[in-house]
KEDO-562919 format. One record per residue (C-alpha): y, z, x; residue in one letter. Coordinates in steps of 0.001 Angstrom, whole numbers, plus 524288, in hexadecimal, padded with zeros to 5 digits. Each point is the difference from the previous one (the first is absolute). Layout:
N
YZXA/...
//
This chain:
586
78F59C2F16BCD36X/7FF267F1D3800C5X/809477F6867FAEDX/7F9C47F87C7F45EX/802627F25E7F9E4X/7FCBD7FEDC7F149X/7F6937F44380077X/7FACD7FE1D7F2C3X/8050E804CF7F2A8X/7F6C68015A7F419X/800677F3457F602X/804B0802097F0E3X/7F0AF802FE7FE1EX/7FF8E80B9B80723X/80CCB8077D7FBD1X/7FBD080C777FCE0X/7F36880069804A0X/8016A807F280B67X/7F62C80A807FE7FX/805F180E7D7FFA8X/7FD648033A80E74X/8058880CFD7FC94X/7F7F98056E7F899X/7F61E807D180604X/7F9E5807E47F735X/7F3E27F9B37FF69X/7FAF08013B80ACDX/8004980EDD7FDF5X/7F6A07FC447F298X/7F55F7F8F38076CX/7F8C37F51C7FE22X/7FE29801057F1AEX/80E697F963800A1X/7FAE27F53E80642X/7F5BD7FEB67F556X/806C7801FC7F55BX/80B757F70C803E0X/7F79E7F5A38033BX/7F6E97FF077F435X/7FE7C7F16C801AFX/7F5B2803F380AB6X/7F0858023E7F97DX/7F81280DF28035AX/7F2117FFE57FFB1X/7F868808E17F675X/8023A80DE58031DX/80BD37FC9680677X/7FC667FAC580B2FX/806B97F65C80A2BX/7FB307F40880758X/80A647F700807D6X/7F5207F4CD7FEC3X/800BD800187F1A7X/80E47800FC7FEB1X/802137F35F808B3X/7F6CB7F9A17FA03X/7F831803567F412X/80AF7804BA7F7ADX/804A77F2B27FF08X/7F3E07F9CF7FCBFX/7FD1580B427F53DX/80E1C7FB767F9C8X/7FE507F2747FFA0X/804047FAAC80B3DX/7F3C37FCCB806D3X/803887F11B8016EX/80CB88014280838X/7FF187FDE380D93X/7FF8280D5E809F4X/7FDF67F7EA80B16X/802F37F3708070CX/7F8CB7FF8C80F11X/806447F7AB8091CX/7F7F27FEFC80B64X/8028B7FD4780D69X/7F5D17F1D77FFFAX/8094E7FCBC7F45CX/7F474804B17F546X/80582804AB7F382X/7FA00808F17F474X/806A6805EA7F582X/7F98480B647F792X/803998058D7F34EX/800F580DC97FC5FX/7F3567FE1F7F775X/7F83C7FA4F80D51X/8065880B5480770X/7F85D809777F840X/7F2EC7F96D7FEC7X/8013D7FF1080E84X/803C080D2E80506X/7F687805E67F4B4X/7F7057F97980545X/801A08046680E62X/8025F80F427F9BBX/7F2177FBDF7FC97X/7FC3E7FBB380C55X/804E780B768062AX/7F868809B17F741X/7F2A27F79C80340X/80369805C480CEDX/800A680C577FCF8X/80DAC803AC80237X/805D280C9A7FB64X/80D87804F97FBABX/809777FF7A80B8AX/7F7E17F8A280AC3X/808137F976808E3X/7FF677F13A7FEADX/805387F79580A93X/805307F2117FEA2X/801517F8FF80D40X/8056D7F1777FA0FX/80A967F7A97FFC3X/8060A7FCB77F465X/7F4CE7F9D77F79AX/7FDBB801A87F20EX/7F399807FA8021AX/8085C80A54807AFX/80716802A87F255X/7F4F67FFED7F952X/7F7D8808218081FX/80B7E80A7E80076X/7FECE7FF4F7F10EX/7F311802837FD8AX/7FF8580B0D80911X/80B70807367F979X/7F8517FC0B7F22BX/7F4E88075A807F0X/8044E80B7E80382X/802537FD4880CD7X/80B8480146808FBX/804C77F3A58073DX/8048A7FF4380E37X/806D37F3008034CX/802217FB3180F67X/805807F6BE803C5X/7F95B7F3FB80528X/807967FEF080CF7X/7F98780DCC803F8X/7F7598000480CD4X/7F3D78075880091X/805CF80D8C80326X/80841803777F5CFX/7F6317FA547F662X/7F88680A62806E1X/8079080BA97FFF1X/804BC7FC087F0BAX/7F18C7FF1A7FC15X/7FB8180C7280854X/809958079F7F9EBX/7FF067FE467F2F5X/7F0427FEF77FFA2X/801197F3AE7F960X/7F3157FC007F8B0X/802717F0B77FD23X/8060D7F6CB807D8X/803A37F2F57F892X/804B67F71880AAAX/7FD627EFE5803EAX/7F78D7F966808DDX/809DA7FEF280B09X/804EA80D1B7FDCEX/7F402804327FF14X/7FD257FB5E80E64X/80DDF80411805E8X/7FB5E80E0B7FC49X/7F0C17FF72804E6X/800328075280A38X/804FD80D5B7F97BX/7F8A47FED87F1EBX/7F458808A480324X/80CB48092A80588X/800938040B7F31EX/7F5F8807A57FCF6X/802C5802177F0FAX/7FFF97F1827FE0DX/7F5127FCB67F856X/801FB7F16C7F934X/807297F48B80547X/802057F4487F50EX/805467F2EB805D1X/809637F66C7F99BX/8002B7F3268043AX/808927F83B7F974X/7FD6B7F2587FD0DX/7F5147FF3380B78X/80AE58006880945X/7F7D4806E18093DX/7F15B7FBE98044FX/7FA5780CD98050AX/7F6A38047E7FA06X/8005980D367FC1DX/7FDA880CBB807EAX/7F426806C87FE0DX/800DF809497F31BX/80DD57F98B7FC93X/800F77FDBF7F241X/804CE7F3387F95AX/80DDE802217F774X/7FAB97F3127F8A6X/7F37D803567FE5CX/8017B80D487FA30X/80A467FA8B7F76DX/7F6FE7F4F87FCDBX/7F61680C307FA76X/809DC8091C7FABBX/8054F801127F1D4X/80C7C803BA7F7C0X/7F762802357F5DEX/7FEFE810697FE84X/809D5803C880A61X/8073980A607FD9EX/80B12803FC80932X/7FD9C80E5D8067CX/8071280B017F987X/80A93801A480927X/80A34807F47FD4FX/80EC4800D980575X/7FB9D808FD80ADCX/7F4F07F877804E4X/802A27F94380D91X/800047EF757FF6AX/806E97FB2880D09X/800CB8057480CC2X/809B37F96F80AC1X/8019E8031180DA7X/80D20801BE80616X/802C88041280E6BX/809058087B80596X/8062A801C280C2FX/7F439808C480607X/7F31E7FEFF7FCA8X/7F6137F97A7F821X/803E97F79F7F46BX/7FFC6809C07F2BAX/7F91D7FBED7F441X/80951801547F2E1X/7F914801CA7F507X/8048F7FDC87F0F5X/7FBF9802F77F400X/7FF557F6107F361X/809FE805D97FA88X/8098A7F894809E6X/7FE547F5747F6DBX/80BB5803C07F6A2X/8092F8007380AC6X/7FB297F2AF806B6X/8015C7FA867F0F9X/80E56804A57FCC0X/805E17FD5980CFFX/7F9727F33B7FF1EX/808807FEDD7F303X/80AB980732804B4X/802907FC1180E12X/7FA9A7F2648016DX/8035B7FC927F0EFX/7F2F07FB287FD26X/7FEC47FACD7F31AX/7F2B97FC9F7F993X/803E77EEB68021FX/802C8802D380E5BX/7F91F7F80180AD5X/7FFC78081C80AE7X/7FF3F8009580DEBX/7FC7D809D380972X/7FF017FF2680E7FX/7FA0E80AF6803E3X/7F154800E4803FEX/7F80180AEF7F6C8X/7FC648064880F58X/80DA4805277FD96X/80374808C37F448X/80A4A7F5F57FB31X/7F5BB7F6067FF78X/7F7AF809827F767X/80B5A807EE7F77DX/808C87F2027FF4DX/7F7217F5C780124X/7F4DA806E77F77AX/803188092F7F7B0X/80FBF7FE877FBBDX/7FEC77F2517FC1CX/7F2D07FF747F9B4X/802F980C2F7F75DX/80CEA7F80B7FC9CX/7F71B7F80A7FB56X/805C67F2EF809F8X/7FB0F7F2E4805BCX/7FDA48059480FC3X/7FEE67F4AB80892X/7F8918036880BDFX/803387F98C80DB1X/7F42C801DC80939X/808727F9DD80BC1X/809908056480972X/80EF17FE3A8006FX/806867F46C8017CX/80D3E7FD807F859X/7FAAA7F3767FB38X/7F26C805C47FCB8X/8079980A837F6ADX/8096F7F4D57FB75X/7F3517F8467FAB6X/7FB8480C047F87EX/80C47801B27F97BX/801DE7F2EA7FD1CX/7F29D7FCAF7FAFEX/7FEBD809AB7F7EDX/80C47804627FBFEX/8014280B08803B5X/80A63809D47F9F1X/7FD9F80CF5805D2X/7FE4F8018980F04X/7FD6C80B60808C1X/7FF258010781076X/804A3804AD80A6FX/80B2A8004380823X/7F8E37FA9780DBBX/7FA7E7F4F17F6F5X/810747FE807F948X/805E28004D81035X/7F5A07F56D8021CX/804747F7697F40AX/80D5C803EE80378X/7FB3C7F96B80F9EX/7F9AC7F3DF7FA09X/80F517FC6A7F96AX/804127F90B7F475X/7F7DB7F44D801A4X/7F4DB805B37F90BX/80731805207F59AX/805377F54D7FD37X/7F4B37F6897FF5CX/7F81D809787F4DFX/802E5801857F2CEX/8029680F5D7FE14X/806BC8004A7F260X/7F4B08074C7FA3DX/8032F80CF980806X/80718808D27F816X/7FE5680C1D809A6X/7FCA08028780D1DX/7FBD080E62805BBX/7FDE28046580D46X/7F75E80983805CEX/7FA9C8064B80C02X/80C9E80314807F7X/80D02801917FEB1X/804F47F2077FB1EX/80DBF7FCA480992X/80B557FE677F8A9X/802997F1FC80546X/7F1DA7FCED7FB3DX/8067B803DD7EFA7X/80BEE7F73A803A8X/7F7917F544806C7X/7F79A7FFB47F2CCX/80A0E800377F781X/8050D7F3FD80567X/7F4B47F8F980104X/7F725806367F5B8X/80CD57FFCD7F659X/7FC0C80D297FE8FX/7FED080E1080756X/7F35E8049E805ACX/7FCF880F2E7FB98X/7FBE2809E6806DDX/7F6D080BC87FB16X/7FAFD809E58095AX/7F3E2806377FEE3X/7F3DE80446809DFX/7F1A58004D80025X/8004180EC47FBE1X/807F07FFF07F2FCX/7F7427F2D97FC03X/80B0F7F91A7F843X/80DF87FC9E80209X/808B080C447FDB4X/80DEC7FA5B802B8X/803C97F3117FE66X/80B2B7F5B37FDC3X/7FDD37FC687EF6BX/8026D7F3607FAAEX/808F6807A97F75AX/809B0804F880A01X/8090F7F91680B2DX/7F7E37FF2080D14X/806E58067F80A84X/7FAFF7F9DA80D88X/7FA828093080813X/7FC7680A587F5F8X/7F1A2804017FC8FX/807A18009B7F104X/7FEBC80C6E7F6D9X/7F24D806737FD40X/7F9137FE997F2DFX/7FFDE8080B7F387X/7F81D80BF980202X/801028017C80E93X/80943809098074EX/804DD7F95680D41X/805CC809978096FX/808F67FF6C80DABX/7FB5980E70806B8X/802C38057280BC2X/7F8E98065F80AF9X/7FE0B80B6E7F719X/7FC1F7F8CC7F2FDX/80B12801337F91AX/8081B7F44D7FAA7X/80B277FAB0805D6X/80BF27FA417FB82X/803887F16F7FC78X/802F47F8D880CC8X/7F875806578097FX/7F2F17FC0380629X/7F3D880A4F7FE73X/7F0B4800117FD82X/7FCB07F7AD7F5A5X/7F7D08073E7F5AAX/7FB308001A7F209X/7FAC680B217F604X/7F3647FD887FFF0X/7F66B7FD397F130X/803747F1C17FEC0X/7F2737F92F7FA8AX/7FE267F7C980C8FX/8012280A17809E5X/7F54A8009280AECX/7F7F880B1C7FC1CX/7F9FA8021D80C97X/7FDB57FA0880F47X/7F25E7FFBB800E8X/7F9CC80BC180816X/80DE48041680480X/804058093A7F6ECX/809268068A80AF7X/806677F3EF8024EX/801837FE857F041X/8059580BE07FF59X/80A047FF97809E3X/806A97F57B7F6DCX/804D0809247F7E4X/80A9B809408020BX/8085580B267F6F8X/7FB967F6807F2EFX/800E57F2E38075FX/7F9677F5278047AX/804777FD0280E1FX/7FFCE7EFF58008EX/803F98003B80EACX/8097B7F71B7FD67X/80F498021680231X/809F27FBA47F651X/80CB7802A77F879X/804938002A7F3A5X/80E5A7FBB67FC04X/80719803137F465X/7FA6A7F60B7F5CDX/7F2E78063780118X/7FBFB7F29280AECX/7F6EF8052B80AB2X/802567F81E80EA0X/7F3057FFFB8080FX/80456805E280DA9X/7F3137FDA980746X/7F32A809E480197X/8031480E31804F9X/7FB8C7FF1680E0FX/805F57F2318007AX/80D7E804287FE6AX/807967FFF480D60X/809A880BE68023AX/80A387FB1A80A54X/808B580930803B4X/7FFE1807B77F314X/800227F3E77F7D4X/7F5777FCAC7F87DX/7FC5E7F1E680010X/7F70F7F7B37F6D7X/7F90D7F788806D8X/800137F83E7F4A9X/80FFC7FC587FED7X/7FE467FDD080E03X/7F6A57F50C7FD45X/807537FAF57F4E2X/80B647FCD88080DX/7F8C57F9E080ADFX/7F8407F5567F6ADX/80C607FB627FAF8X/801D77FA6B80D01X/7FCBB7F1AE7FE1EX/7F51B8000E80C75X/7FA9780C517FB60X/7F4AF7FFCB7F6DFX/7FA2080D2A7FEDCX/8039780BBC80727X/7F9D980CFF8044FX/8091C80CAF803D5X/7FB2280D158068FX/8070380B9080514X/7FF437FF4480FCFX/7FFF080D2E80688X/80CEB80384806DDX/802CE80A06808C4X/80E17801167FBF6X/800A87FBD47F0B7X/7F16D8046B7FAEDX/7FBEC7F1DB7FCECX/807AC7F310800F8X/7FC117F5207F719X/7F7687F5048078BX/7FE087F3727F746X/7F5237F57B800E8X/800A17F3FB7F98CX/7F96F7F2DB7FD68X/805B97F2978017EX/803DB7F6B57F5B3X/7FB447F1168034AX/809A97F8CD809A8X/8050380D29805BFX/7FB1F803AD80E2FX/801E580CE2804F1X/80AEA801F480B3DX/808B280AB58036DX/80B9F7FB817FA04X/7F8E2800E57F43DX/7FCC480D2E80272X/80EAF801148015CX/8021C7FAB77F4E0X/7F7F8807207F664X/804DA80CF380556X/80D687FB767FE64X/7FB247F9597F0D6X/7FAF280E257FD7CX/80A9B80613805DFX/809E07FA7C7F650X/7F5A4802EA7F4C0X/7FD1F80D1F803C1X/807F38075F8071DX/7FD2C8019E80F60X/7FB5780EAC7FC9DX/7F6EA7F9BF7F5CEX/7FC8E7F12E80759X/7F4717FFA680940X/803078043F80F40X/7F4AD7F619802DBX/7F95D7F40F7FA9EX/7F2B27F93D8050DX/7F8707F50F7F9A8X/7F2FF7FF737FC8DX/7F5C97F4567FD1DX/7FC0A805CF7F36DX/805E480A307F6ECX/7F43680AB28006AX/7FDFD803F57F080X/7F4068054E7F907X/7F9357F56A7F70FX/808B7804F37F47EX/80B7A7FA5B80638X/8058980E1280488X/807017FDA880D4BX/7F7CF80B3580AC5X/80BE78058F80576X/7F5B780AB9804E0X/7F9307F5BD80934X/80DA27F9F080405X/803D180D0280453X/7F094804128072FX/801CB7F241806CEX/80D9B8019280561X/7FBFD80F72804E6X/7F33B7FCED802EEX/7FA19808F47F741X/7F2B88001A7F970X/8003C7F5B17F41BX/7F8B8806B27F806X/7FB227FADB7F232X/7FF777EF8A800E8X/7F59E7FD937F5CDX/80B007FA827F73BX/808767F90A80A0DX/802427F23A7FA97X/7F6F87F62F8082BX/807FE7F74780A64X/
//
């Protein structure tokens, strides 16, 4: 177990908020908890569920049509802003779009955009529809577009002129593709369209509000399907129900403290789930201002959004927080930033020195939640209402039972590393990977859900990410974490990200190799190879530190921001790479 440093301690507002992380009974009662707990949230007639309606038309239905759901920044410095009221008209009238083309309950939609308004929209109306969404992201070549599409038989494809043309050459691929529509925002682009492509501002030009009603969806039905990729194999399609919904809402309330005056800011891209659960569906059913960034990362780019428009509630990731943490002081220090109130962190493990580094120049701590694509929503996290222990994924939430097993299922005691698992029922849970029920099933073992993750638990009931389960490194009977490893390295003041695999050894098992990347004015030499080994050395322990250390040009991570310690470790053995459709473009 890990050393930890209390970082942040909950203000006078919070005392006694903590939510009672111990009781766990509900989860054993099933959703119904959720429902009746929550009763803020609307049901349609009969009792049935629709995310779309919850994030948006609630609102409008109790008289809050008229505050603003969205500000777009774009990337040509355009700005809109929409209302919860224009939100619906909108996205009712794409629903009705969408039936005028005939779509049924649970067709697979896909959206192939950057971050315009349309995209949110679009994803809207299709939920009001019936239909189930499938974001990807707009970095994506041609063949996973391909195999995403291909696999899930999608229908629609909703995508941009450029986008559009990146992806040509594999459209009539799909053979269950039957209707293209085109958005072209402001006339960026001059093409004109491709034969039997459909106009997004034409239909909407046609379509009405007036009459739609949303389909009768209930809990069960399937809305969203993401694709996540393994180690082997093709990338698997996770598919969730509306019902996810409830859990995206209270952990929106719960673990990123959103509050119905909030202005809030979410990095992610909706190809990813966070940019669907977190930068959809959590704040809009909170009922928030989301301000929408459609460029990439630079400190000062995410500086401006704060500062411009206040923002008081911000979630990323920790690539995008080491890069801020790269770019220094000096940009800090030229934006106004009063207006955060709380800053989350998603995606990876967030580094310890990455809590203190915030803390000092945030003037307050950055908190961690951990969650994947297959429970939906965040299931442990760091509250508002407790201290933030640096390092720690932080406690899970009400209702869910959080486990440390061991090789046969069972739990272990506080203090020791083991499988990372969870009781399965929770209302975001992944009901299925799409055509792989064998692969679905081998999640679950003796009553548990099997997250593939490795982790420990200590006495206060704080869970301490480890790393993935065929990422840990066993050296010489030890069992090492890539992820402490890595920790230790990047507080090196020329390191600024690191990547740790277990070498094979003839004599230990595995020794721990380390690559890392350069911060500016560092140049890579053997004496600093020295002395980082000896750095981690003094960290670590020498049965813990790395036996070798390499530098690389660029970090390899998946678009997410997840560090590929899989392709670090088919590179250096010359193995077969597999997977790359989400490797992070140079």
């Amino acid at each position: 177990m890990m050393d930890y440093e209390v970082i942040g301690k909950p203000s006078a507002q919070y005392e006694g908020l903590t939510p009672n992380l111990s009781d766990y009974e509900s989860a054993r009662e099933g959703f119904d908890w959720y429902r009746d707990a929550f009763p803020e949230l609307d049901w349609l007639p009969g009792g049935g569920l629709n995310n779309a309606y919850e994030a948006i038309d609630r609102h409008v239905h109790h008289g809050y049509g008229d505050k603003s759901a969205m500000i777009w920044a774009g990337k040509n410095g355009e700005e809109e802003t929409y209302t919860y009221a224009e939100m619906k008209e909108l996205s009712d009238r794409f629903g009705s779009v969408m039936n005028g083309l005939g779509i049924q309950r649970g067709d697979r939609v896909f959206i192939f955009m950057d971050r315009l308004p349309e995209l949110y929209v679009a994803a809207l109306g299709v939920l009001k529809a019936g239909g189930v969404i499938g974001p990807l992201f707009s970095a994506f070549g041609p063949d996973p577009v391909l195999d995403r599409m291909q696999d899930a038989g999608a229908r629609f494809l909703i995508t941009t002129p450029e986008l559009r043309n990146k992806i040509e050459s594999i459209l009539s691929k799909v053979e269950t593709l039957e209707k293209v529509i085109v958005v072209n925002k402001g006339g960026r682009y001059r093409e004109p369209l491709a034969k039997g492509d459909l106009d997004y501002y034409e239909l909407m030009s046609v379509a009405s509000s007036e009459g739609f009603q949303i389909a009768g969806t209930g809990q069960y039905d399937y809305s969203i399907m993401h694709y996540t990729s393994g180690s082997t194999g093709k990338p698997k399609g996770v598919l969730h129900r509306h019902q996810a919904v409830v859990q995206q809402y209270m952990t929106g309330k719960w673990c990123l403290d959103l509050n119905f005056d909030d202005v809030y800011f979410c990095t992610a891209d909706p190809g990813w789930v966070t940019g669907t659960s977190y930068g959809m569906m959590a704040p809009w059913t909170n009922g928030v201002t989301n301000v929408i960034y459609e460029g990439g990362f630079g400190a000062n780019a995410y500086y401006d959004v704060i500062d411009r428009y206040k923002v008081t509630v911000w979630y990323t990731a920790p690539t995008a927080i080491r890069l801020l943490m790269r770019a220094g002081a000096g940009p800090v220090a030229s934006h106004d930033l009063s207006s955060l109130r709380f800053i989350a962190s998603v995606g990876e493990p967030l580094n310890p020195e990455a809590v203190v580094w915030g803390n000092e120049h945030y003037k307050m701590p950055i908190h961690d939640n951990w969650w994947q694509t297959e429970t939906g929503a965040i299931m442990c996290s760091n509250y508002a209402s407790m201290e933030v222990r640096a390092g720690s994924m932080g406690r899970p939430i009400p209702g869910v039972e959080m486990a440390v097993l061991d090789e046969d299922y069972n739990p272990k005691p506080a203090g020791e590393a083991g499988i990372l698992a969870l009781r399965p029922g929770w209302p975001s849970m992944m009901h299925a990977y799409w055509g792989q029920d064998e692969m679905y099933s081998s999640r679950f073992r003796k009553g548990w859900y099997i997250t593939g993750d490795q982790a420990s638990l200590d006495e206060d009931g704080y869970f301490w990410f480890q790393g993935r389960a065929d990422d840990v490194i066993n050296t010489a009977g030890h069992l090492v974490g890539p992820f402490e490893v890595e920790s230790a390295l990047i507080e090196h003041p020329a390191v600024a990200e690191a990547g740790v695999i277990g070498k094979p050894d003839p004599i230990a098992m595995e020794v721990v190799k380390a690559f890392v990347t350069l911060n500016p004015d560092y140049e890579w030499s053997t004496a600093l190879r020295r002395e980082l080994m000896q750095f981690s050395r003094q960290k670590l322990a020498a049965g813990v530190a790395p036996r070798e250390i390499d530098v690389v040009d660029v970090m390899p991570k998946t678009r997410s921001g997840k560090i590929m310690r899989r392709l670090l470790k088919a590179r250096e053995l010359g193995l077969p790479e597999g997977d790359t459709s989400t490797l992070e473009d140079d």
